[in-house]
Every structure is written in C-alpha cells, then in structure tokens.
N, C-alpha and C positions, 0 to 999 in steps of 0.2 A: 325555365330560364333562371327565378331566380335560386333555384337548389344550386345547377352548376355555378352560380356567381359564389354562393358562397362554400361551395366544395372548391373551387379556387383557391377563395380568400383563405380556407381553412388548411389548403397543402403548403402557399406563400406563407402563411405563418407558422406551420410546424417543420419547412426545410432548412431553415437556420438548426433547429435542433438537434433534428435529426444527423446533420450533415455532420456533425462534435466538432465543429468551432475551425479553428485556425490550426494547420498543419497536422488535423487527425489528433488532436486532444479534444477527451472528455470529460467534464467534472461534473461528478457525481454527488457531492455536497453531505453524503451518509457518512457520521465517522465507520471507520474500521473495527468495530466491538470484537473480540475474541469467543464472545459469549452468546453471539447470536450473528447467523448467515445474512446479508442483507448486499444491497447493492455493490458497495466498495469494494466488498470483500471477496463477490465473485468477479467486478471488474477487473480488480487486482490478479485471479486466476487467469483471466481472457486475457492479460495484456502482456502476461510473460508465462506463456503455456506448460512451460516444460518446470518450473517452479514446483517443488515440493514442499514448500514452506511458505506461509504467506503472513505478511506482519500486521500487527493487529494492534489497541489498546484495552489492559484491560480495566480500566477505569480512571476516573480523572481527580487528584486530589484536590481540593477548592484553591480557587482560582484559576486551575490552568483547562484550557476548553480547544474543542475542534477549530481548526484556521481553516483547510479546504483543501482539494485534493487534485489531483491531472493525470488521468489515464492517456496512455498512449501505446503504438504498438513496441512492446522490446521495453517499457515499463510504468512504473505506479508507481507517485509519489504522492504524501499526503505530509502536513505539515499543522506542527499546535504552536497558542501562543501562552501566554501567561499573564495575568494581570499585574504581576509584580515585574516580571522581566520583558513583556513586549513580545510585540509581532512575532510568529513563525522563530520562535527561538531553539524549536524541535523539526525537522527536517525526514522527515523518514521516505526511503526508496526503495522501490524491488525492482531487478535487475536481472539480466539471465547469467551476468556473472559482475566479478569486480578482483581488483588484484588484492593479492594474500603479501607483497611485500609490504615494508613501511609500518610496521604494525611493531607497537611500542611494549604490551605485550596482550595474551591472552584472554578470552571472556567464557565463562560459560554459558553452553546454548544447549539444544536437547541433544539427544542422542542422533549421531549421524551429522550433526551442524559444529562446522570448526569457527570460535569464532576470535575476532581479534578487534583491539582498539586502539589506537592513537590519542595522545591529547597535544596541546599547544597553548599559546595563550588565546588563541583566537574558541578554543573549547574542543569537546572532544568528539570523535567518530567513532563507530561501533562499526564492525563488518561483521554476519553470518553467513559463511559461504554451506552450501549444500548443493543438491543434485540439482541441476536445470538450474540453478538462480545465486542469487545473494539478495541480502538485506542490509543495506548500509545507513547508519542511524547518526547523524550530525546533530549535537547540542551546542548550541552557541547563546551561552548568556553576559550580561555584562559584568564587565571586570568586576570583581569586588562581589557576587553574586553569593547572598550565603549558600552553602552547601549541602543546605537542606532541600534547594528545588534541584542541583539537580542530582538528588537521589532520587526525589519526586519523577523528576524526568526518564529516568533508567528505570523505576520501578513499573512506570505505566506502559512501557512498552514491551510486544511479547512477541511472539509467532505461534502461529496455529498452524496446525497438518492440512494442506491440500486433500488429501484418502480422507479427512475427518467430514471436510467442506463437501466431497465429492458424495461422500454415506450420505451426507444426510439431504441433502438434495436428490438423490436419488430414492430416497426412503419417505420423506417429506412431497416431495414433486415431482416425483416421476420423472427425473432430469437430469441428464447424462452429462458430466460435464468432461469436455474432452480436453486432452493434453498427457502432462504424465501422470503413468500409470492407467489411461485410459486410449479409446481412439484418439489417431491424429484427428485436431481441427481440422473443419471445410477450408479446403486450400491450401493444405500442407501434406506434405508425401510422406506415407510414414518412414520410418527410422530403421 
C-alpha cells in the first residue's frame, strides 16, 4: 500500500511537467550553443520540423548571458539579456516562415538562406528565411546604447544546419531525428 501511495505522489508530481505547462509550451532552460547538440537545440528541430536551419549562439561576450527559452508547436524562441542593457534585449525565433517584405536592406547568411533586416528607433530585426523555416532576430536596446553591444549582439548569434544536428545524433545516439530531409514525424503525412 504504501509503494502505490507513493507511485501516486510520484505521477501527481511529475504531471505538471510532463504536461509542458500552459497552452503546449516548453522551457527548456539549455542555452542554444552551436558547438554542441543539447536539449534546445534538438527542441528547436521538434518544434518547427521542416526547418533546415536552426538558430543557435556561438558564445557569449562578458556580460551578456542566457534569459530562457519557449518551445512550442510551429516554433522556438529563446531570448538573452545583458548587464549593461537589461532584460531580454535579444529576442530570437524560429518559425516555419516569416514575410520577406519590409526589409530595409540585405544580410548575409549561409548558402541557400536569404536574409534581410530592418532597423528603427525601437532597434533592429534580422530575418533568415530558408526551406521549411525562418529565423527572425529582434535587438532592442536602449536609446543611446553604445554600438559596440550591438555588434556584440549580432556577432553571438548564428545558425546551424539541421543534416549537421541530424549526423550527429545519429552517429553519436543512434537517433533518427525526423522532419526535413528525413521521415515525417509521428502524426504527420508525408509530403
């Protein structure tokens, strides 16, 4: 009697978790490294499947650190802050798409990824559109902000290949990650 009491206790406390919260988001709390596979970065696969590109950092220059992240189905957002500038003043999102109008001009991205940016006074947006996705990158810091975070800001942020995430999981883990360029996920019809 008392195992079942606490095989109970032990389901009631791990169903909030399991269940990923409020309206089917997950935070995952890993940042996104470029340089190493790790939760985020294959949640970020699962949350927009057809993604060939997935956004990543590839290091952080002092000061500015991980805010936290929110998986959900159709995408992934994760967001840094800065000690100088505050909260969540970097913004990053993957998305199955985003619009190519409005774009003030051009950005380079890798081969195969078109990308564009806007600024304002409110700060500026990055869009990389490519096959199955985009990545839209919003830097909002305060007015007067020298201009050396946010190169800091642009410079920490990258993309990695999906086929790279997918080798080495499968070379590393024996683990099939499905979506593009692989099987349809469980519950979707292929294409």
């Amino acid at each position: 009697m008392r195992r079942v009491a606490l095989l109970l206790l032990a389901i009631a406390l791990l169903a909030p978790a399991c269940a990923g919260g409020s309206g089917g988001a997950f935070t995952g709390g890993v940042d996104p490294s470029c340089n190493t596979k790790n939760e985020s970065v294959i949640l970020m696969a699962q949350a927009v499947q057809e993604a060939t590109w997935l956004p990543c950092i590839t290091g952080y220059p002092a000061g500015w650190h991980f805010g936290g992240d929110d998986f959900r189905s159709d995408s992934a957002t994760y967001w840094l802050s800065s000690d100088i500038a505050g909260q969540q003043v970097v913004r990053v999102q993957l998305l199955p798409s985003c619009p190519r109008t409005g774009a003030s001009f051009a950005v380079q991205g890798p081969t195969g990824v078109d990308g564009y940016a806007t600024t304002d006074a409110g700060g500026e947006t990055r869009r990389f559109v490519f096959d199955g996705g985009c990545v839209e990158e919003t830097i909002t810091l305060p007015t007067g902000t020298d201009e050396r975070l946010v190169q800091e800001a642009r410079g920490m942020l990258s993309l990695s290949s999906r086929e790279a995430l997918a080798a080495e999981l499968k070379r590393e883990d024996d683990v099939i990650l499905c979506g593009a360029g692989a099987a349809p996920c469980v519950g979707e019809s292929p294409s």
